[in-house]
N, C-alpha and C positions, 0 to 999 in steps of 0.2 A: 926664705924671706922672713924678717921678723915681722910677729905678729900687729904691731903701728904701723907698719909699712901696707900690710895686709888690709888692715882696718881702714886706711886713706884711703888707697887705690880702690879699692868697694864702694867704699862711699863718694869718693869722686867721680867712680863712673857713673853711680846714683844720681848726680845734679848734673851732670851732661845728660843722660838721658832724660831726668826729669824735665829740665828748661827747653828740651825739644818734641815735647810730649804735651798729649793736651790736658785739659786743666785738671782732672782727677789725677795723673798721675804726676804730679807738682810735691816738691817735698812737705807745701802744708799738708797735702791730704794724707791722712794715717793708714790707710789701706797696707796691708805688710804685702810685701814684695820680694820677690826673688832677686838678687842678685849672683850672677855665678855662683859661688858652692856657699853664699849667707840669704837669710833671710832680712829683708830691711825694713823699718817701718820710723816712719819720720827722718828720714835720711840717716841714719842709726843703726849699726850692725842688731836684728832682732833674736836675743840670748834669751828663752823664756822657760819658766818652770810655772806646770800648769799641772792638771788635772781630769780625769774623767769624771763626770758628770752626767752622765745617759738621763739622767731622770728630771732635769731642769726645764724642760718646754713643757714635760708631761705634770710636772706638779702646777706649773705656772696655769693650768686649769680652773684653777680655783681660788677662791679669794684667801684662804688659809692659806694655800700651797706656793701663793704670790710672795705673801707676806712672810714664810718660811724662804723663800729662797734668795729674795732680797736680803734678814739677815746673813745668808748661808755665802751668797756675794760679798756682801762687806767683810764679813770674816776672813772669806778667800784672802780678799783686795789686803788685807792688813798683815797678813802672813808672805805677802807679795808673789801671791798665785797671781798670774793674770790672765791664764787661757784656759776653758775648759771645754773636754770635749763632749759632745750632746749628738743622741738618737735624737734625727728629723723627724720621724716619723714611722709609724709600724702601720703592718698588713696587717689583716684577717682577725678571726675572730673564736673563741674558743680553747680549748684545749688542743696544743700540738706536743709529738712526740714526748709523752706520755705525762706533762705538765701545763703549768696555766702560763700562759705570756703578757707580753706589756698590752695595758690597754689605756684608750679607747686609741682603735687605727684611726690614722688618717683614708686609708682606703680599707673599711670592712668588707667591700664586696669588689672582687676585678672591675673595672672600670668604673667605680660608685666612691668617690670621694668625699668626706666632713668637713669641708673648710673650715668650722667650728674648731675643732682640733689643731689646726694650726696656730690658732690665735693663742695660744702657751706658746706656742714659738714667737712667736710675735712680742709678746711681755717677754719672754728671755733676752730676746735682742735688743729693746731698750735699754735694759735691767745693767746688761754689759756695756752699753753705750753708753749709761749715765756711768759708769764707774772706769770708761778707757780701756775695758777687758777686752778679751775677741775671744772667738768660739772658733771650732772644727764642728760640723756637723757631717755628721754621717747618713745617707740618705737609703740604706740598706742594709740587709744584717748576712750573711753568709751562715749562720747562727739561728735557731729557731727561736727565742724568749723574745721576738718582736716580730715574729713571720717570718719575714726575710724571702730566703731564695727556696724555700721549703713551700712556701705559700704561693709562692709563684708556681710552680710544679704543680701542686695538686690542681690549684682553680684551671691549669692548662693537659690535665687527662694525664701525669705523669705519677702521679700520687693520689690511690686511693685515698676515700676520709676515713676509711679504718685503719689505711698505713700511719695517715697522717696524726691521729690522733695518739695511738700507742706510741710503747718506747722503742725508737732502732737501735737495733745494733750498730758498733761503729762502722760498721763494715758497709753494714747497710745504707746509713749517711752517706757514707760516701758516694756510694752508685749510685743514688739518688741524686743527692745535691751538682755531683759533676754534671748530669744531665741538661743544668740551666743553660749552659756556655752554649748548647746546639739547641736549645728551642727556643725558635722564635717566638711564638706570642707568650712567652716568659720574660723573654727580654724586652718585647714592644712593651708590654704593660707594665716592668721596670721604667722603662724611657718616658711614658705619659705619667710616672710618679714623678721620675726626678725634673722632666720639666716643667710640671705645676710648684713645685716646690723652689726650685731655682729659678724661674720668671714672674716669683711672690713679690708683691706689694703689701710691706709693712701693715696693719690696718689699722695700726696707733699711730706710726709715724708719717704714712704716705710715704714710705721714701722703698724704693724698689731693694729687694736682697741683691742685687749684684751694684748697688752702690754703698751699700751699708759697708762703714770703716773696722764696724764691729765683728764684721766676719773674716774671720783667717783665710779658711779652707773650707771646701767641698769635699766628701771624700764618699768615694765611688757606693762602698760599703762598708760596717766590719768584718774585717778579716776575709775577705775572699779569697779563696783557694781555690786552685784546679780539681782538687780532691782524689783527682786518678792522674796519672801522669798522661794516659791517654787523651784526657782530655788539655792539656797542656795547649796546642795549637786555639782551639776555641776559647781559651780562658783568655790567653794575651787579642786575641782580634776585639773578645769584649769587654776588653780595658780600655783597648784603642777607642771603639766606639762608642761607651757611654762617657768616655774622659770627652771625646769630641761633641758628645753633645751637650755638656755642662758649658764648655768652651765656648760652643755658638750660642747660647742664650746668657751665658758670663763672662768675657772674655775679660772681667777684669779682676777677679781672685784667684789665686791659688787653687788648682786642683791636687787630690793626692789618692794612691789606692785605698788605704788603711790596713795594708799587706802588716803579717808577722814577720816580714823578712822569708828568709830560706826555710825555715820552720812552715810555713804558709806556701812555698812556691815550689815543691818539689826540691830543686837546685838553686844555689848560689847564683849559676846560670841563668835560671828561667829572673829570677829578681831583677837581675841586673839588665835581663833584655826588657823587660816593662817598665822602668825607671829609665829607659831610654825612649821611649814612646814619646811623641812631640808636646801632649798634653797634659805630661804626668812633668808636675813641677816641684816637686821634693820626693824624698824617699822616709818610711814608715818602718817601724820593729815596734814586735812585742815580744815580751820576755813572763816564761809561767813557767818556774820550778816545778811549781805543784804537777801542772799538768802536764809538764815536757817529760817527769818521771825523775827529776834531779833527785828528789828524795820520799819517802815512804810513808803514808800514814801521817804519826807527829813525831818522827824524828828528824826536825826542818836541825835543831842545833847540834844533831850529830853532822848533818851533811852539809855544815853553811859554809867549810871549805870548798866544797866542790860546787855549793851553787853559785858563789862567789868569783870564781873561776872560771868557770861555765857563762857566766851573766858579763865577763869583762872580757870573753873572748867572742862572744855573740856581739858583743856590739863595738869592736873594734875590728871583726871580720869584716861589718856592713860599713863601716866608716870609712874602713879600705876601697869597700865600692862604690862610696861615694864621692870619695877625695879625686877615684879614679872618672867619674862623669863629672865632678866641679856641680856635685847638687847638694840639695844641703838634706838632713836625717834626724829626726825626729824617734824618740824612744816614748812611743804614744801609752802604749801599755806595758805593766810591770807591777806587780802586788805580791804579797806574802802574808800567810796567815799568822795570826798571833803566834806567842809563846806556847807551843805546846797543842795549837791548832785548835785552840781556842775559839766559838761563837762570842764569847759575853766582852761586852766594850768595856768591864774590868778586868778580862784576862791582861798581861803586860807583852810590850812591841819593841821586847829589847833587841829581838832579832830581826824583822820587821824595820826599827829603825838604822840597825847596822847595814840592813840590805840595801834601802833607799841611798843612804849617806854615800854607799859605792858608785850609785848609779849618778847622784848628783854630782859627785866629787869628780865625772869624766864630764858630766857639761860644763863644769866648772874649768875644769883646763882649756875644754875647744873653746869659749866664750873669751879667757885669757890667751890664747892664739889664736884666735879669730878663724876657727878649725869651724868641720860640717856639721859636726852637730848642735844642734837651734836651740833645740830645747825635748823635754821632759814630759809627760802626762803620767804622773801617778793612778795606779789604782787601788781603791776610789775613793772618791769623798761623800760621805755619808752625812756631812753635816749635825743635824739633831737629829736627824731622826734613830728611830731605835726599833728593833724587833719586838712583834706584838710575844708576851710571853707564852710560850709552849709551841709556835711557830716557827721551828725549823727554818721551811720554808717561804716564801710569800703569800699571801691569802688576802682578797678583794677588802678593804679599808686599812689593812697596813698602811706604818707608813715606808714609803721608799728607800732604800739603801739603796750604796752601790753595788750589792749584788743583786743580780736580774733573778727572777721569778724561778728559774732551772736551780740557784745555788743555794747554799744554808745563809739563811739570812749574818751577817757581821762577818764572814770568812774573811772577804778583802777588804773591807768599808775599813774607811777612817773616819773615826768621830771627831766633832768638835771639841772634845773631854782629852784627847789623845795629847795633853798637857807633853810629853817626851818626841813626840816622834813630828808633832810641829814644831818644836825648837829646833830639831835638826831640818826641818826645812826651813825656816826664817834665815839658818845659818848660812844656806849658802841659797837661798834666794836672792834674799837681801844684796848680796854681791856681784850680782847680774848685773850686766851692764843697762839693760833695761829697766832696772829699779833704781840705779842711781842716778844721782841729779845733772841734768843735762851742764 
């Protein structure tokens, strides 16, 4: 079927359901919407290229960190970013395996919540509403640099504080962390996060998060994994059930895992059986040369054949499995380090930019055939900020990049300076059918 014929019938069945739907889900309302294997927003097949963002509720704390990420917004908005994706929220408090995490939690103590902390979330979601932008937020980390399912474990007698504070092995991680999927009061005290946070009321706006137009998606966590294949049965049950309980307190945004794809699920298999789950309303990949082992050290431009290759068959494998459930896919994560694997925001991103341009150059075609995949999340966008000098890592008054607390500060950040490698986005942002004029 040619891709206008594609693009009518989508959208036509968009205002039949709309006109018999009640009033939010009406094609004025911007709310983005699934339709069969597109995303829609304003009766509009929804093609977006967006960005990770983790650090924009957390800066929005402060009257500097407002005011920082309001330019960091318009910026986005003029390069024709319009989505970005944002940490809800982090657990606990102190040092975990064997580095410093994102602070201040929303829940520093198991069932002891800072509402105060949400209110950065709260300024983000205007921030994007006055500019038309929409967010993903993630309301958990499978990942320690925000707590996550690591935190949940210890406060529940599965992780000593001296396991928890050193460094695990990977091995270690894993038996660990798979252990969340089968304990209950890990997952209960998951569940009483994500629905104080999904049955939030604005405190700026009054107006409730499951009507806000400014919100995309909900997503379960980052990155959740089985992490043993054993535990494989227990991972998918609590997909099923935290997806179900976003659903009963939001039944009207998008939920999504924030799975790596096959990379994240064991199998191709296991992916494709949780992307079929009643709740789960698109599908997620991430893509990491660096850490999947594509290439070595810094020899990223000896191997950017193969990671080029590697990165076009990773997500044309998932596309297959998408076209095949009629859902739509999202390539949420994706970054590469400078030239040479470079910290400094004047090393050059000639490779870097040739990676991205791959990545965009195939939303570019599904958006011209009206094909599954939606859209893009680059990682990351660093905006202005910049690493304090002689600090590696992150250290309490830094200011924020896209990389979290665990990474060398500037590895994957994009700076607002990155004058090259925003031109090659403008290039084929711009072209989205969601940035040109209706």
């Amino acid at each position: 079927m040619q891709a206008k014929t594609i693009n009518r019938f989508v959208v036509s069945a968009w205002l039949v359901l709309s006109m018999s739907g009640p009033l939010w889900a009406r094609p004025a309302d911007s709310l983005v919407r699934r339709v069969q294997h597109q995303l829609v927003r304003l009766g509009r097949p929804y093609y977006f290229m967006g960005t990770n963002y983790w650090y924009g509720a957390v800066a929005c704390l402060t009257v500097q960190g407002r005011q920082r990420v309001a330019r960091e917004l318009d910026f986005l908005k003029a390069q024709g970013v319009s989505n970005v994706r944002v940490l809800a929220a982090a657990e606990g408090t102190g040092p975990i395996n064997g580095m410093l995490r994102v602070t201040p939690a929303y829940q520093p103590q198991q069932g002891n919540f800072d509402e105060a902390v949400l209110t950065g979330l709260d300024h983000l979601m205007l921030m994007l509403r006055q500019r038309g932008m929409t967010a993903v937020l993630y309301l958990s980390n499978n990942w320690d640099w925000s707590g996550g399912f690591l935190q949940y474990l210890n406060w529940n007698g599965l992780l000593p504080d001296a396991d928890l504070h050193r460094k695990l092995s990977w091995d270690e991680n894993r038996d660990v962390v798979s252990q969340f999927y089968t304990c209950e009061p890990c997952m209960a005290a998951y569940d009483r996060q994500a629905q104080r946070i999904v049955s939030r009321t604005n405190t700026l706006t009054g107006q409730p998060y499951h009507q806000d137009a400014s919100l995309m998606a909900w997503e379960l966590a980052n990155e959740p994994r089985p992490m043993r294949p054993a535990a494989i049965p227990a991972y998918v049950q609590w997909i099923q059930r935290a997806s179900g309980l976003i659903k009963k307190y939001d039944p009207n945004h998008l939920v999504t895992t924030g799975s790596e794809g096959e990379a994240g699920s064991e199998t191709i298999e296991v992916f494709a059986q949780v992307q079929q789950l009643p709740h789960i309303d698109y599908a997620t990949i991430h893509i990491w040369p660096k850490n999947w082992g594509w290439f070595t050290d810094t020899a990223i431009g000896q191997a950017m054949n193969a990671v080029l290759a590697n990165t076009q068959q990773y997500i044309e494998q998932h596309m297959a499995v998408a076209t095949r459930l009629q859902q739509p896919l999202v390539v949420e994560e994706f970054g590469l380090p400078r030239d040479g694997h470079s910290f400094s925001p004047m090393a050059a991103t000639s490779l870097r930019n040739q990676y991205f341009a791959a990545v965009f150059a195939q939303l570019q075609r599904s958006a011209n055939e009206g094909g599954v995949l939606a859209g893009c999340n680059f990682w990351g966008f660093a905006g202005s900020g910049r690493a304090t000098h002689g600090h590696i890592f992150w250290q309490p008054g830094d200011a924020l990049l896209a990389d979290p607390p665990q990474e060398e500060q500037g590895l994957n950040s994009v700076f607002d300076t990155d004058a090259s490698t925003w031109q090659v986005i403008r290039s084929f942002s711009h072209q989205l059918p969601t940035n040109l004029p209706q």
